[in-house]
C-alpha positions as CSV (number, residue, x, y, z in Angstrom):
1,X,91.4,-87.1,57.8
2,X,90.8,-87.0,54.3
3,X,88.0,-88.4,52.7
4,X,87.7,-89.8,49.0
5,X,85.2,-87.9,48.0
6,X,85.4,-89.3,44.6
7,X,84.5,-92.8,45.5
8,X,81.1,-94.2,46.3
9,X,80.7,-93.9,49.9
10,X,79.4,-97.2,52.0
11,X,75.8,-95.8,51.5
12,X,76.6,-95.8,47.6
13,X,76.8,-92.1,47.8
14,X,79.0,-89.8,45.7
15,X,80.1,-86.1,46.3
16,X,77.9,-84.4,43.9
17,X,79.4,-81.0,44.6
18,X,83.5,-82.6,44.8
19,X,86.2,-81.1,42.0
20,X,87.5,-84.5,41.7
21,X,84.1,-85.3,39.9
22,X,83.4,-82.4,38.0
23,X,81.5,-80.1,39.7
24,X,82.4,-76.6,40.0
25,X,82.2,-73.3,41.4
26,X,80.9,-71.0,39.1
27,X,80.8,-67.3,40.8
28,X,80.4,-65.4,44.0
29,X,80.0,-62.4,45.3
30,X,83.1,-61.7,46.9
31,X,86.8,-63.7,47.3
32,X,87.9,-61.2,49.4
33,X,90.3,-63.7,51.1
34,X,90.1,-67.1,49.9
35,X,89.0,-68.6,46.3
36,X,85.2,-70.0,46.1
37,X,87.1,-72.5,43.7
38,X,88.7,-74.0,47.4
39,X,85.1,-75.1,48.6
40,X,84.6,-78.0,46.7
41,X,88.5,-79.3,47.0
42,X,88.7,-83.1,47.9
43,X,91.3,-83.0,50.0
44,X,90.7,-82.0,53.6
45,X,92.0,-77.7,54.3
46,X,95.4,-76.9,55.9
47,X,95.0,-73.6,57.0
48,X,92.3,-70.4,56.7
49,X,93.7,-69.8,53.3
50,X,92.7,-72.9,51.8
51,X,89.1,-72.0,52.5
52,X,86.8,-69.3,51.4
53,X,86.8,-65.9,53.5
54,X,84.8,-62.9,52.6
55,X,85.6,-59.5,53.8
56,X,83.5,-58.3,56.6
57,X,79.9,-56.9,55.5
58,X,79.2,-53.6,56.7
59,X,76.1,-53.3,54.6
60,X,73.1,-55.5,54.8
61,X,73.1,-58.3,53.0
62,X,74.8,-61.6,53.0
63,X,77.2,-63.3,50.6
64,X,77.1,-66.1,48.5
65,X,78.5,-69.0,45.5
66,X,76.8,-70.8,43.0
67,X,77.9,-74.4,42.0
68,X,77.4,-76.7,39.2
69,X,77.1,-80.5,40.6
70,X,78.8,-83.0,38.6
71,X,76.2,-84.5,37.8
72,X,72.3,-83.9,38.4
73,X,71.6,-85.9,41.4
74,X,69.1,-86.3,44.6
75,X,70.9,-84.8,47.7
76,X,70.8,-86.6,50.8
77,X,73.5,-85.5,53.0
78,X,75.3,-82.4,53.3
79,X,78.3,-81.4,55.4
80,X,79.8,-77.8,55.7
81,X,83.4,-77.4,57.5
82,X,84.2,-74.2,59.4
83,X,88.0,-75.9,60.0
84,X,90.0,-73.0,61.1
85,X,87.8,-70.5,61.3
86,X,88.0,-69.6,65.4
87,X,86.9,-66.4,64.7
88,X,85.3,-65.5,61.1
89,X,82.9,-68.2,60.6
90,X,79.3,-67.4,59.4
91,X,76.7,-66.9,62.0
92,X,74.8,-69.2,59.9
93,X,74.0,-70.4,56.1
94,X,71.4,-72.0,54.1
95,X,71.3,-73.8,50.4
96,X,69.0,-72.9,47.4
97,X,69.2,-75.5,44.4
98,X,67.3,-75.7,40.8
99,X,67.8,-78.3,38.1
100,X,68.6,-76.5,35.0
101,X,68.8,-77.3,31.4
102,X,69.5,-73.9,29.8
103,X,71.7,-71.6,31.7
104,X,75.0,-69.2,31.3
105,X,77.7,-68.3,33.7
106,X,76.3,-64.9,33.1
107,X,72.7,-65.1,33.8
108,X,72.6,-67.5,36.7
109,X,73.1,-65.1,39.4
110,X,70.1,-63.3,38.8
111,X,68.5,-66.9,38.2
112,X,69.8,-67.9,41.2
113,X,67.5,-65.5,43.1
114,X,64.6,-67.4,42.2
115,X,65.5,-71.0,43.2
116,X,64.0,-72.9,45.9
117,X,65.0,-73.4,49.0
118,X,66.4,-76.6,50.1
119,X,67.9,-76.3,53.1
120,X,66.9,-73.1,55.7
121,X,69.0,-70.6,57.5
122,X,71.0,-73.6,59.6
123,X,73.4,-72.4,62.6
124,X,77.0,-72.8,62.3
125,X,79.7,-73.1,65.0
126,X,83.3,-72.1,64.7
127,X,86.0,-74.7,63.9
128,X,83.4,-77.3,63.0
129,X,82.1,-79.9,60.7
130,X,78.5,-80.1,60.8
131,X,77.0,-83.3,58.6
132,X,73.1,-82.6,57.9
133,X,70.6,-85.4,56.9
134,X,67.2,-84.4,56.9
135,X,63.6,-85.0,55.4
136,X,63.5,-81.2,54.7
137,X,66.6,-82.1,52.1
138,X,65.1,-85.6,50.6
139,X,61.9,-84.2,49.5
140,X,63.6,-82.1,46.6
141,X,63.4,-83.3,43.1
142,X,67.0,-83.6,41.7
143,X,69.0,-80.0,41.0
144,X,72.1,-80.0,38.6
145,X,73.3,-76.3,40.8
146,X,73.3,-75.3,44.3
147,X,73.9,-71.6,46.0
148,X,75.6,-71.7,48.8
149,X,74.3,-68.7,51.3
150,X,76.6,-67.4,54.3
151,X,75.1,-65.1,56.9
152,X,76.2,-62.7,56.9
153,X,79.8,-63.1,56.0
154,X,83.0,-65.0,56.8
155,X,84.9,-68.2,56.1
156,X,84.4,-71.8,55.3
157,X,86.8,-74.4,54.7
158,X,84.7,-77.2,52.8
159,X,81.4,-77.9,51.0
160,X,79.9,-81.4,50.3
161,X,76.7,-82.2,48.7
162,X,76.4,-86.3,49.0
163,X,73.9,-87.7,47.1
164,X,72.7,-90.5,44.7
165,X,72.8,-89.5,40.9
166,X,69.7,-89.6,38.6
């Protein structure tokens, strides 16, 4: 079913992360198998391909996208789709978000690092849409980016950060 991300929601809530409103993906550490560009797409995925899918991790760590929202906003909803991803879907992920004023593509990796947390390490299921709306995510002050943390690797199909803008 696809959902017009654009549009105020009944709440009044917009997609602060969705394409169709400006936000964007800015880097990642790995596309081994699917764009980071796909994750904030307004229409609902078709297949594994229309996702993002990193290569298996065979050294510690965990992988990772940073986002510009469309507009600096308050999140208060978030949903993460696994759709089609039976088998390589992250064990789990969590979200780290900043409000910045002064930033380049090229320094906010390493920026990145340093952000707060706003959501914690949050267990994901395979083939699955899980919506989140918790106190943990309302007590943040607005954030204009978002990193998106997968653990420690795989595929998801969608990302959206609902929220009120400030």
């Amino acid at each position: 079913m696809d959902n017009p991300m654009g549009k105020p929601s009944q709440a009044g809530l917009i997609d602060l992360l969705s394409a169709d409103n400006g936000g964007r993906a800015i880097c990642c550490n790995d596309e081994h198998y699917g764009s980071m560009h796909n994750l904030n797409s307004s229409r609902t995925a078709a297949s594994m391909a229309d996702g993002w899918e990193t290569r298996r991790r065979r050294e510690p760590g965990f992988d990772w996208v940073i986002f510009e929202l469309a507009e600096p906003g308050q999140i208060i909803r978030v949903e993460i789709d696994t759709a089609f991803f039976k088998g390589n879907f992250p064990k789990s992920f969590s979200l780290n978000g900043e409000y910045m004023e002064q930033w380049t593509d090229q320094s906010i990796a390493a920026q990145s690092l340093y952000w707060p947390v706003i959501l914690p390490d949050t267990e994901l299921k395979a083939d699955n849409l899980l919506s989140i709306k918790q106190a943990a995510i309302l007590k943040h002050a607005p954030i204009t980016h978002l990193r998106l943390n997968i653990f420690p690797d795989g595929g998801i199909s969608r990302l959206r950060i609902f929220g009120v803008p400030t």
